[in-house]
C-alpha positions in Angstrom: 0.0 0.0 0.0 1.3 3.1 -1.0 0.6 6.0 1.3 -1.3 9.1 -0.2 2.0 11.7 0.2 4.2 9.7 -1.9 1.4 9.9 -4.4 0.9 13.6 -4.0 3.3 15.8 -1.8 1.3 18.6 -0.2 2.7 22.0 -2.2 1.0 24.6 0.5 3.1 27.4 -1.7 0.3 30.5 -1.8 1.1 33.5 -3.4 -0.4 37.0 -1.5 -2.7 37.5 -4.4 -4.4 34.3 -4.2 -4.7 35.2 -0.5 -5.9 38.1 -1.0 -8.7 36.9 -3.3 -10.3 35.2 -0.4 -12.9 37.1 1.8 -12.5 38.8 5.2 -14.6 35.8 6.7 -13.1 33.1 4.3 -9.5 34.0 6.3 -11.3 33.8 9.0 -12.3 29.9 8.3 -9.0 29.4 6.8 -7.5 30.7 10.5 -10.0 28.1 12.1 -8.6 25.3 10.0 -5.6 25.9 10.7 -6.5 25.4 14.1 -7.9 21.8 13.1 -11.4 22.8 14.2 -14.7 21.1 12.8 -17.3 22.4 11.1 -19.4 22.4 14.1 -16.9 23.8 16.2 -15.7 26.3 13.8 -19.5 27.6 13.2 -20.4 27.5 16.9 -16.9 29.9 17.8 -17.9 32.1 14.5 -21.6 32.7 15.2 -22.7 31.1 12.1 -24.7 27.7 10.6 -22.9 24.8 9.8 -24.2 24.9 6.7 -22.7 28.5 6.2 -19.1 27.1 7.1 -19.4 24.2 4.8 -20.2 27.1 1.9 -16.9 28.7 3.2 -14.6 26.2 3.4 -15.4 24.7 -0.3 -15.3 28.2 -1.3 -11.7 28.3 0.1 -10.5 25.2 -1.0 -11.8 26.1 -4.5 -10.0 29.7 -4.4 -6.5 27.8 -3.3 -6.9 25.1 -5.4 -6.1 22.8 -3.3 -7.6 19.6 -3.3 -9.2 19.2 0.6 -10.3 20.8 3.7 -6.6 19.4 5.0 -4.7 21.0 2.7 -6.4 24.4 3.0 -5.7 23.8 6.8 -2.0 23.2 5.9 -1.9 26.6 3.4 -3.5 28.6 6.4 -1.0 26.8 8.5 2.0 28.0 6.9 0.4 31.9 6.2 -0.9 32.2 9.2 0.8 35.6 10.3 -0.4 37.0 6.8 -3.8 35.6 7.3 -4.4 37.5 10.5 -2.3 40.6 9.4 -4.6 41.1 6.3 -7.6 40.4 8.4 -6.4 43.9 10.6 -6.1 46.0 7.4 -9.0 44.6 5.4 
């Protein structure tokens, strides 16, 4: 069995402007997953439906174009510090 990262390395290598095409409250969910939160935690700590944060998060993954939830987690992982520091001057 061959495990999914040799298959596939995770490239979490985000330019600002794809960043920056993402929505105040997308960063926010981005932030979230970087935390490793669920859906139902992430909406409960945001104030939103669940449903609302599933919208978000494909949104997200579809903006990075990354293939999962996970990897988006790993991209907002990595940018973190520009995540939040675009949040402030947004």
């Amino acid at each position: 069995m061959t495990a999914v990262a040799d298959n596939r390395p995770f490239d979490v290598s985000v330019d600002r402007e794809t960043l920056a095409r993402l929505t105040g409250r997308e960063r926010e969910v981005l932030r979230h997953l970087a935390k490793g939160e669920s859906n139902r935690v992430l909406a409960r700590n945001l104030g939103i439906a669940e449903r609302t944060v599933r919208a978000h998060v494909t949104s997200v993954v579809r903006k990075l174009d990354v293939g999962s939830r996970f990897e988006a987690g790993l991209v907002a992982f990595h940018h973190y510090a520009a995540l939040a520091e675009e949040s402030t001057s947004s």
